[in-house]
N, C-alpha and C positions, 0 to 999 in steps of 0.2 A: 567862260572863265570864272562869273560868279559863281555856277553851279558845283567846280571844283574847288572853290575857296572854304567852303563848311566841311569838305570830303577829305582834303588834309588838314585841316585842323582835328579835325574827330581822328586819322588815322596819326597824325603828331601823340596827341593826348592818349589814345589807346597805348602807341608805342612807349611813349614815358610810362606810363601808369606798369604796364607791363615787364619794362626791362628793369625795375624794382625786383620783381617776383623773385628774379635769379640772383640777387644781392640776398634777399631775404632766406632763401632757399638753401644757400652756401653759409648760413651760421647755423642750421638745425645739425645738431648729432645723430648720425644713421647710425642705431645697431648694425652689427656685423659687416661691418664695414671693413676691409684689409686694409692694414697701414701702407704707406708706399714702401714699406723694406720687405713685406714679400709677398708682394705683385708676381716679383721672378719665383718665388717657390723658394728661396732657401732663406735661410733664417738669418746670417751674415754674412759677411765677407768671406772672412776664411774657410767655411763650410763651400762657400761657392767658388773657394781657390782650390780646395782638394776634389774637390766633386771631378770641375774640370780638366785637371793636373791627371788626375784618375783615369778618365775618359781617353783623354792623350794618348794617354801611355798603353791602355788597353790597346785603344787601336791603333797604333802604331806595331805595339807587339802582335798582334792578331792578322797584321799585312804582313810581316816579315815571317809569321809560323806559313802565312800562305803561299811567299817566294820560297820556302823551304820544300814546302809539297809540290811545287810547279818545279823547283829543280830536282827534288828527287825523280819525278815521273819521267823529266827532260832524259835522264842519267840514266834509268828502266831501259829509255824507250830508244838511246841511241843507237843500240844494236850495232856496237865495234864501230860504226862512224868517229873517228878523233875528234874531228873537229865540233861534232854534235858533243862529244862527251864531255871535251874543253871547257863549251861553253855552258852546259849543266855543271861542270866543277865550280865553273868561278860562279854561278850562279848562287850554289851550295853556301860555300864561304860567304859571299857578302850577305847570305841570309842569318848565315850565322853569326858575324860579324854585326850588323842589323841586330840582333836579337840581345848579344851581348852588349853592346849601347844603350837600346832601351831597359835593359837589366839593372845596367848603372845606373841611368839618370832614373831611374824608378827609387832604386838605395837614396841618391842626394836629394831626392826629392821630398823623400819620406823623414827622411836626416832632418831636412830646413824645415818643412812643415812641424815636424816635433818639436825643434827648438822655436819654433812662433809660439808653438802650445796649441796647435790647433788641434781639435780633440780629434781621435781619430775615429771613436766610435762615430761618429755622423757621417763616414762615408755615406755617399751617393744617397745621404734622406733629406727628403726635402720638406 
């Protein structure tokens, strides 16, 4: 028990001496250092609202061009079947339907973002 009496006091005092270091280390200035606002890559907010809003609507639009491809093929491929044809019809429309939506909300989107003022040259730069 004496033997371990000098072994934490020497491992106490290293530990103080040393949990300093990281006080002292956290007021130096590192060059090129990135600020915490863009850690994510975009420069502010609104940049990082159009970015995303962007993104969306891409793919959202780029699903529904691809239900349009899978019902046309459907509609090819029914071969006088009605009920195949049917359901490549309805498929058609609600791709189209689909497409017309994301058309809109892409217009109001672009609408509100311009009256934010958010520049639209910064699409997707980060």
């Amino acid at each position: 028990m004496k033997a371990l009496k000098p072994l934490a006091q020497i491992g106490a005092t290293a530990t103080a001496l040393m949990s300093w270091a990281g006080v002292a280390a956290a007021q130096a200035v590192l060059p090129n250092t990135p600020s915490a606002i863009s850690t994510s890559g975009f420069r502010d907010i609104p940049t990082a609202i159009r970015t995303i809003f962007n993104t969306v609507i891409a793919a959202a639009g780029a699903i529904f061009v691809v239900l349009l491809l899978v019902g046309g093929v459907q509609y090819l491929s029914a071969a006088g079947n009605e009920e195949a044809t049917a359901k490549a019809k309805k498929l058609l429309v609600d791709a189209i339907i689909g497409l017309i939506i994301v058309l809109a909300a892409w217009a109001i989107g672009q609408f509100v973002l311009t009256k934010f003022q958010v520049n639209p040259n910064t699409i997707g730069t980060f």
